[in-house]
C-alpha positions as CSV (number, residue, x, y, z in Angstrom):
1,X,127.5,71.0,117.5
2,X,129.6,69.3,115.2
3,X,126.9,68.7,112.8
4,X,126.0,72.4,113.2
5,X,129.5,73.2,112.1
6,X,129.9,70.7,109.2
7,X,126.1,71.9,108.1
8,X,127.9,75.5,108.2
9,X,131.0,74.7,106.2
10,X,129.2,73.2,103.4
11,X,128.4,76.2,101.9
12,X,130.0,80.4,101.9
13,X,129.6,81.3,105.5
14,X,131.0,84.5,104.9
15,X,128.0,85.0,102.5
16,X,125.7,84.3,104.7
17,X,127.2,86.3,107.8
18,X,126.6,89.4,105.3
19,X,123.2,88.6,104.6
20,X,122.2,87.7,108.0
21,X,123.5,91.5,108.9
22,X,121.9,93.0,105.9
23,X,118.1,91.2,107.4
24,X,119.4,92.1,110.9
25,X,120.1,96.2,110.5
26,X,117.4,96.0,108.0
27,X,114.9,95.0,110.7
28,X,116.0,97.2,113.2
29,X,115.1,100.3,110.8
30,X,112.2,98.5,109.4
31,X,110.4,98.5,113.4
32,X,112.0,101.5,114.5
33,X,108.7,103.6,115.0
34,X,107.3,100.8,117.5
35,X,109.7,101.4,120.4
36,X,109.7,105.3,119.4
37,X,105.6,106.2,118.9
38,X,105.1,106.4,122.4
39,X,107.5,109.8,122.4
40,X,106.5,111.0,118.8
41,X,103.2,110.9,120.0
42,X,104.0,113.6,122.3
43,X,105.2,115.8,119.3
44,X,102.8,114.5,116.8
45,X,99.0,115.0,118.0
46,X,97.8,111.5,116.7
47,X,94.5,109.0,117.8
48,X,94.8,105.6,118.8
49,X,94.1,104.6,115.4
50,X,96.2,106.9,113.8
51,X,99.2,105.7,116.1
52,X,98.5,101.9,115.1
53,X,98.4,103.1,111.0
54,X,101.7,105.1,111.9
55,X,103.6,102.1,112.8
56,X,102.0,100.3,110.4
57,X,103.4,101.8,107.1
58,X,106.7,100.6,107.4
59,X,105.5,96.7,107.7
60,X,103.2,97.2,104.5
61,X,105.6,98.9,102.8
62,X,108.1,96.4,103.4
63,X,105.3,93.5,102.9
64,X,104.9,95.2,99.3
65,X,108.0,96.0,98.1
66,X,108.9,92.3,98.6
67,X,107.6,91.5,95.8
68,X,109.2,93.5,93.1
69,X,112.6,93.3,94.9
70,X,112.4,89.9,94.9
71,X,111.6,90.1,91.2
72,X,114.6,92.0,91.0
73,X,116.8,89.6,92.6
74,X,115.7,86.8,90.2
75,X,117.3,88.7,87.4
76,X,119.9,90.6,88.8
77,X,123.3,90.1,91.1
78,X,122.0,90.2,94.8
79,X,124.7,91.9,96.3
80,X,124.1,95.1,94.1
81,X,120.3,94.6,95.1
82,X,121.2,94.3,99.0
83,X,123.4,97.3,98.4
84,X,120.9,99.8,96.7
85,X,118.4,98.6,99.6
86,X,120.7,99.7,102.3
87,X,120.8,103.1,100.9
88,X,117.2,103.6,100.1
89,X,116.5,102.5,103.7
90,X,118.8,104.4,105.6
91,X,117.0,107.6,103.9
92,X,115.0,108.2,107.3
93,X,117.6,108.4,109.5
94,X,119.7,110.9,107.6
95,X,116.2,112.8,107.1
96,X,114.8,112.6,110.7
97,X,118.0,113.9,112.6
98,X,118.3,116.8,110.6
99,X,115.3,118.7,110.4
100,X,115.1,121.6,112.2
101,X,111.2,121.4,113.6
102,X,108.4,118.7,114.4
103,X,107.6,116.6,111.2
104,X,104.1,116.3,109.8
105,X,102.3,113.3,110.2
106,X,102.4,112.9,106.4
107,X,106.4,112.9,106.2
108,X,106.5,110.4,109.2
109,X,104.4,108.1,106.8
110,X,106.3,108.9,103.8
111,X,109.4,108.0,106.0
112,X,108.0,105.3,106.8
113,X,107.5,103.7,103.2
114,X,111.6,104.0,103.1
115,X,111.8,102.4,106.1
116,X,109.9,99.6,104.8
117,X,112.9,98.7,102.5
118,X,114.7,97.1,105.5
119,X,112.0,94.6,105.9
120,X,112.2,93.9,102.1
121,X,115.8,92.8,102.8
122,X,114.2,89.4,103.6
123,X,113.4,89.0,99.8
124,X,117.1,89.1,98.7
125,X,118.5,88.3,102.1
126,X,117.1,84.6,102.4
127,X,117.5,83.3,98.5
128,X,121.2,85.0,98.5
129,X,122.2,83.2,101.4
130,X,120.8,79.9,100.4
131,X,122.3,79.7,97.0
132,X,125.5,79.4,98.5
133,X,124.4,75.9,100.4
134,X,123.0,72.3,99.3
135,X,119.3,71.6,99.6
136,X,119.6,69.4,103.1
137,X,120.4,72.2,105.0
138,X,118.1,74.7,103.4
139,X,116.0,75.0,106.5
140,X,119.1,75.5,108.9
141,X,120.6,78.1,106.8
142,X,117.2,79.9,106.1
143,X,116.1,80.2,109.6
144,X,119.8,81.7,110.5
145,X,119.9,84.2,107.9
146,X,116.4,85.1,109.0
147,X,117.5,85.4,111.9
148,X,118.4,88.6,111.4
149,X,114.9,89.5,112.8
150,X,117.1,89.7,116.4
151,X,117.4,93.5,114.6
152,X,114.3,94.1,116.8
153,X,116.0,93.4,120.1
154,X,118.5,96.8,119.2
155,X,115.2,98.7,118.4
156,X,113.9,98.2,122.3
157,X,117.0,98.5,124.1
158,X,118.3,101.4,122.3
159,X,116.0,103.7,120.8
160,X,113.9,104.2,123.8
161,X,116.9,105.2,126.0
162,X,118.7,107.4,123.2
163,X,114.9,109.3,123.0
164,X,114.8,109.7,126.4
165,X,118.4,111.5,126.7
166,X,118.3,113.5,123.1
167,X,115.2,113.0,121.8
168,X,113.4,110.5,119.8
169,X,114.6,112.4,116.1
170,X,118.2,112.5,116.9
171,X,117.7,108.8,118.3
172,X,117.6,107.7,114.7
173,X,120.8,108.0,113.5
174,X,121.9,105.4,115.8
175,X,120.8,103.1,113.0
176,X,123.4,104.6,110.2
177,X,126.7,103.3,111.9
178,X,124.9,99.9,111.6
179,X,123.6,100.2,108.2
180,X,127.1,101.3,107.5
181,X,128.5,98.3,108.9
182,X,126.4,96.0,107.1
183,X,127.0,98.1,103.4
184,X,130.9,97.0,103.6
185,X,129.9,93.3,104.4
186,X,127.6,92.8,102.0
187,X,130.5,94.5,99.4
188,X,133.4,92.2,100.6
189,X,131.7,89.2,101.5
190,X,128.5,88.9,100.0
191,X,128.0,86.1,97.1
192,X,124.8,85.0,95.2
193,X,124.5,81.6,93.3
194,X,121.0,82.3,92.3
195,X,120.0,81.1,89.2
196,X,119.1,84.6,86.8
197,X,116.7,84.5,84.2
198,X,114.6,87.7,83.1
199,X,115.3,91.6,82.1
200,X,117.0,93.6,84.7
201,X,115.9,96.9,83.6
202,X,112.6,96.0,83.4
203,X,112.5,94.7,86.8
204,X,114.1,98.1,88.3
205,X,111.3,99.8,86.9
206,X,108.7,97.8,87.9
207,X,110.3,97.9,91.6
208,X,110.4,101.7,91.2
209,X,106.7,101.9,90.0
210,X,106.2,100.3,93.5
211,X,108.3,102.2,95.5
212,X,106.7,105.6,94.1
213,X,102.8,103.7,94.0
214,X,103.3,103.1,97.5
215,X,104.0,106.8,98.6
216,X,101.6,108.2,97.0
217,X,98.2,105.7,98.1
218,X,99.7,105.9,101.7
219,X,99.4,110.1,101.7
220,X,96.2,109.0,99.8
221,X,94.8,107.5,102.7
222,X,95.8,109.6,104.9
223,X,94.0,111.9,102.7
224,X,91.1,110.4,102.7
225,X,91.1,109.7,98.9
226,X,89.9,106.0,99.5
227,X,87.3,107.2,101.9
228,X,87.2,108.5,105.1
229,X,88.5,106.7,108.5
230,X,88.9,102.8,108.4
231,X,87.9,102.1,104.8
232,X,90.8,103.7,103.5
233,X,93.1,101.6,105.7
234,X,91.8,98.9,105.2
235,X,92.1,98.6,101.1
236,X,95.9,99.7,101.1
237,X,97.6,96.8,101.5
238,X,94.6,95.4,98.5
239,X,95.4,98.5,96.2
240,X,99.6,97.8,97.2
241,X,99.3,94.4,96.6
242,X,97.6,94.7,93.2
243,X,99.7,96.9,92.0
244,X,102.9,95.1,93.0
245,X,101.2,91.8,91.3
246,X,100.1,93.9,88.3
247,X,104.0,95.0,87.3
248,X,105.0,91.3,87.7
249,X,106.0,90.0,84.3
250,X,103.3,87.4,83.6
251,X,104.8,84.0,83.9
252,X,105.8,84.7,88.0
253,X,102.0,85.6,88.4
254,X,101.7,82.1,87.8
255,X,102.4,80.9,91.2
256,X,99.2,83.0,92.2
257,X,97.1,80.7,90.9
258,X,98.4,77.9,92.8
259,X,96.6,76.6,95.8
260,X,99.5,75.9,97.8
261,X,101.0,79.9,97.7
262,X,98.1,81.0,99.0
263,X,98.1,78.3,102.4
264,X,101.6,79.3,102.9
265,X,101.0,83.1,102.5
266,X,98.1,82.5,105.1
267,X,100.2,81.0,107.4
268,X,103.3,83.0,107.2
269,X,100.8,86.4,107.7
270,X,100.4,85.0,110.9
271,X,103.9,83.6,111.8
272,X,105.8,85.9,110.7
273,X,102.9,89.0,110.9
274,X,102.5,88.5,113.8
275,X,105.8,88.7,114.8
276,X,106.4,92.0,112.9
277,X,103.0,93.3,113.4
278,X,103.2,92.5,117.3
279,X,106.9,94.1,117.7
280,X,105.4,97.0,115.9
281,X,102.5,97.6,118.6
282,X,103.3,95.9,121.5
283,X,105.4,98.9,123.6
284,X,101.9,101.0,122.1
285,X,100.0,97.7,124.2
286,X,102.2,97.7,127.2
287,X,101.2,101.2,127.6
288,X,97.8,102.0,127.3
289,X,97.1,98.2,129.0
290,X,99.0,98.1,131.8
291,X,100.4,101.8,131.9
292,X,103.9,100.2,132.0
293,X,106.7,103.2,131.5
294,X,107.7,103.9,127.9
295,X,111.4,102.4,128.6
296,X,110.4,99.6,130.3
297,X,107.6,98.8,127.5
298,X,110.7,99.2,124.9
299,X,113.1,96.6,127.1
300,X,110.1,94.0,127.3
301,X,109.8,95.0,123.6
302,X,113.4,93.3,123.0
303,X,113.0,90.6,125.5
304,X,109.9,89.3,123.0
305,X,111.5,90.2,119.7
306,X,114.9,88.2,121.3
307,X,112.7,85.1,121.9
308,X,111.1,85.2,119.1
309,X,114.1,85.9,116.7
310,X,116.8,83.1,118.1
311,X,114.5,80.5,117.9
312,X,113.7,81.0,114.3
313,X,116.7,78.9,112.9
314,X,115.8,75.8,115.6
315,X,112.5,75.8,114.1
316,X,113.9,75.4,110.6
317,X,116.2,72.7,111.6
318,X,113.3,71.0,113.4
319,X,111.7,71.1,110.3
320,X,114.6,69.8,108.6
321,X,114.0,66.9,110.8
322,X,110.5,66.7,111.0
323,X,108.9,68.6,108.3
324,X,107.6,71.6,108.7
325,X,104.3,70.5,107.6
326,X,104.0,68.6,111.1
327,X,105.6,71.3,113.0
328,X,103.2,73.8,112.0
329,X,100.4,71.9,112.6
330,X,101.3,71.8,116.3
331,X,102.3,76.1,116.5
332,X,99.6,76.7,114.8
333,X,97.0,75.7,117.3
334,X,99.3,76.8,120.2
335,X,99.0,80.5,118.6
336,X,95.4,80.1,117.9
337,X,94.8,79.0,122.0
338,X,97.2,81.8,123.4
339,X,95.3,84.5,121.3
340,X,91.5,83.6,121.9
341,X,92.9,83.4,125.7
342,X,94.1,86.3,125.9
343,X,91.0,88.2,123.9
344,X,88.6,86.0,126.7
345,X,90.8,86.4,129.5
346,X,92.4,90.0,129.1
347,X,95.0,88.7,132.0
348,X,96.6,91.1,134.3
349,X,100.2,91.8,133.2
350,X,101.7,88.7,134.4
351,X,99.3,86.8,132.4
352,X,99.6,88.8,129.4
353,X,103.7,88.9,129.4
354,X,103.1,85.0,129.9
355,X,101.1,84.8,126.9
356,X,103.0,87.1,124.8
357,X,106.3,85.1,125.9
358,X,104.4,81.9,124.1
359,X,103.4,83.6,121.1
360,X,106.6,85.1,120.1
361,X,107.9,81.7,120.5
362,X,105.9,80.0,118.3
363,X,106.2,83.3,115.7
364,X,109.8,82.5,115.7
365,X,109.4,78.2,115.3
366,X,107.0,78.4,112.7
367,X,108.9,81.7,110.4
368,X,111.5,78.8,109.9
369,X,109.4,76.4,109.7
370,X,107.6,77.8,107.1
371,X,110.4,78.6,105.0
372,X,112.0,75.3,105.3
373,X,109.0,74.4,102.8
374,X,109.5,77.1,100.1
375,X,112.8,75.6,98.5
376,X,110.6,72.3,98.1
377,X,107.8,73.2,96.7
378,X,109.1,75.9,94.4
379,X,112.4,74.7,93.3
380,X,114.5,77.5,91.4
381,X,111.8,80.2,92.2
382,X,113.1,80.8,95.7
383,X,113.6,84.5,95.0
384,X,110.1,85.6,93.7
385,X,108.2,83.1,96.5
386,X,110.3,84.5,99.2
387,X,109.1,88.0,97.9
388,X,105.1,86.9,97.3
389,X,105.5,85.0,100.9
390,X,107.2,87.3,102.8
391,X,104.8,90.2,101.8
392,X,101.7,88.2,102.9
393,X,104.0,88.3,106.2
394,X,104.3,91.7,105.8
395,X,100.4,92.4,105.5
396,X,99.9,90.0,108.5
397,X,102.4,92.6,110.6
398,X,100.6,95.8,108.8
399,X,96.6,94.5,109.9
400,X,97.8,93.5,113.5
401,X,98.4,97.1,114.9
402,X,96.2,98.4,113.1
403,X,93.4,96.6,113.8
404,X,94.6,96.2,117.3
405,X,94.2,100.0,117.0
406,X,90.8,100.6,115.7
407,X,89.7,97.9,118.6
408,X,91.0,100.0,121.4
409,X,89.7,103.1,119.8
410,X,86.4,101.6,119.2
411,X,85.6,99.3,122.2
412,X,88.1,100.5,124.7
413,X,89.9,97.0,124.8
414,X,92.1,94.8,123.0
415,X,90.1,91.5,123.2
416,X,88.3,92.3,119.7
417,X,92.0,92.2,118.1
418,X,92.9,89.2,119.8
419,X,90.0,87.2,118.9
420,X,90.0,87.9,115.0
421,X,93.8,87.1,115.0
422,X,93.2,83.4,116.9
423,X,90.1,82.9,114.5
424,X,92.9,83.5,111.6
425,X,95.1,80.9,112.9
426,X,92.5,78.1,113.6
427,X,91.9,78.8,109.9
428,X,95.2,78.2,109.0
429,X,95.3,75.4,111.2
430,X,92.3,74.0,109.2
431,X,93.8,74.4,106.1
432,X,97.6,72.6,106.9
433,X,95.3,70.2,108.6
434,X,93.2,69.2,105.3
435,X,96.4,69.2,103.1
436,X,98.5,67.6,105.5
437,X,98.8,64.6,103.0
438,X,99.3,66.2,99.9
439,X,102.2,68.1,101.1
440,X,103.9,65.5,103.0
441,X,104.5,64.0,99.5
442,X,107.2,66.9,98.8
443,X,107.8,67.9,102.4
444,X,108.6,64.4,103.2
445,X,108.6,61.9,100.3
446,X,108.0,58.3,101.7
447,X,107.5,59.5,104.8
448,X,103.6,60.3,105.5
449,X,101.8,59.3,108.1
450,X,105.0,58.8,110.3
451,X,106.1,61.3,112.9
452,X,103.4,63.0,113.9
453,X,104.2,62.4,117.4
454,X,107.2,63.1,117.4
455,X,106.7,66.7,115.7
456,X,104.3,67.6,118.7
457,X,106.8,66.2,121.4
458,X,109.7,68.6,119.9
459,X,107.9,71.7,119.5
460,X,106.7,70.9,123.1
461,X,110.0,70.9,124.3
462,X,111.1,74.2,122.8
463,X,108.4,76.1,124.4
């Protein structure tokens, strides 16, 4: 505890208490249709599929926007960044509350791009509150601030019980009080350290570009511009990411063509997507599998999301201690075993809460794991990875419900979904496994080859 506390004063705690509420409120908006499609579907004539694209939206959009608001942030003062994107994201919750009728389908996914902006917080969020700390606590300090993803927790307990008593629009603007909240933190407290280079205004635009791309491929999709039924669905987070990469200025591209972004972006779509894409879907799973009530799914909803989200900052200080290179080796595997048992087994709901208690728990030990490795690989480009990372993430979380959609729609089960998700991670597992050397020359200089043991023993232990 001491060390906790000394780790904690090193740096601007304030600053990172406001940017652990700006991630936190950010990710309650971010999931909010998850807990609430089970009663928009009642209002909203929609198909399985159509559900899982629904809740979808906001985790691409968020997965997408990354990119050019962490673009932003390398040029410009994060707190004004943080600030803008608590407006832009609270635009669905002034919107929702006061229409007078049912929305279309097509406004709900429009919404839903604006809700995506709270899951770009993590772009700003993470490099803002570690430029106010040294490098040897990195990992601690990332995985609190990311912590933030506890945001989920409110989304199950509250939304589901505020739907139920004045219904599932008026539900929203629980959120604004929060967002509110978080706005006069981030103004009082808030502090960035980052190191700026690059034009401000020409960032903005290219974010904008982005944030008005995105709307309109998403109503093109749901349009069937891109082709009709999955094929459409399937390119947008292709055609998002392309044109997110495309408005890039060209030396930040750069990092695209290096072998090591692309082994942390696969394993982060799966750490971290799967903890976003999962939160998104799973009250949609506990209710078609087991038939569990639409409250109760929301409460186990934010029992998962809990689990998931307060061990995120032990498994950045376990990779602090152990690098993450050998923690993920071992959660890796673990995520890979509980989804292929699940697709085989298709356990009764014991077994599957069981299963799904593991997975989030590894989501949440290997999201700070993970990101205990950006600020060492990619020294002073901690802004624009955290953006290019976190929106592979974000991709992970948009493919989950979706595919887990077109599964049920197509086969009448879930096990198709679960079986192409653990075939992911035992490629990621693959991958870490074959570079495991390489990278233990900047994850842990001097140290390879040692530790390997006790990595696995750890993780063990937090499970």
């Amino acid at each position: 505890m001491k060390n906790l506390i000394s780790s904690l004063k090193s740096g601007n705690w304030r600053s990172l208490v406001a940017c652990f509420l700006y991630f936190d409120t950010g990710f309650t908006v971010w999931v909010l249709y998850g807990p609430l499609a089970p009663f928009i579907s009642k209002d909203v004539t929609m198909t399985a599929a159509s559900q899982g694209f629904l809740v979808a939206v906001p985790v691409l959009a968020a997965a997408i926007l990354r990119v050019t608001l962490g673009n932003l942030y390398q040029s410009a003062d994060g707190r004004r960044v943080a600030l803008m994107g608590v407006l832009l994201s609270s635009i669905p919750t002034i919107v929702l509350p006061l229409l007078p009728g049912t929305p279309s389908y097509s406004l709900l996914l429009v919404l839903g791009v604006f809700l995506g902006m709270g899951g770009a917080s993590f772009a700003v969020a993470l490099p803002m509150a570690g430029s106010n700390y040294p490098p040897k606590v990195q990992g601690l300090v990332l995985g609190l601030a990311a912590a933030g993803n506890i945001g989920a927790v409110l989304d199950g307990f509250l939304f589901p019980h505020l739907a139920d008593v004045f219904g599932w629009k008026l539900a929203t603007a629980a959120a604004l009080p929060l967002l509110a909240i978080t706005a006069v933190a981030l103004f009082a407290w808030a502090s960035d350290g980052g190191q700026k280079s690059g034009s401000t205004s020409r960032a903005m635009t290219s974010f904008a570009i982005t944030l008005a791309g995105l709307i309109v491929m998403v109503l093109a999709v749901h349009g069937g511009v891109f082709g009709g039924g999955r094929t459409g669905v399937l390119l947008l987070p292709v055609l998002g990411a392309l044109l997110a990469i495309a408005v890039l200025p060209k030396h930040y591209r750069a990092v695209l063509g290096e072998r090591d972004t692309w082994v942390v972006m696969l394993i982060y779509s799966i750490t971290f997507g799967g903890f976003v894409g999962m939160s998104s879907y799973v009250t949609l799973l506990l209710t078609n599998l087991y038939q569990m009530p639409k409250i109760e799914a929301g409460l186990f909803m934010a029992m998962l999301a809990f689990l998931g989200a307060i061990v995120r900052p032990f498994g950045g200080y376990l990779a602090d201690r152990v690098t993450g290179v050998r923690a993920l080796l071992v959660l890796l595997a673990v995520i890979a075993i509980a989804d292929l048992a699940f697709a085989v087994w298709m356990p009764p709901v014991a077994g599957g809460i069981a299963l799904l208690v593991c997975l989030y728990l590894c989501f949440g030990l290997g999201n700070g794991s993970t990101f205990q490795l950006v600020p060492q690989r990619w020294k002073g480009k901690t802004g624009l990875l955290s953006g290019i990372v976190g929106a592979a993430g974000g991709i992970g979380g948009f493919y989950l419900p979706v595919i887990m959609g077109m599964a049920k729609e197509s086969t009448g089960s879930y096990q198709m979904g679960f079986a192409t998700f653990g075939v992911l991670a035992m490629f990621a597992f693959g991958f870490l496994l074959a570079l495991r050397t390489q990278w233990l020359r900047w994850a842990a200089p001097g140290a390879v080859g040692v530790g390997h043991g006790r990595a696995t023993a750890l993780v063990h232990a937090t499970e």
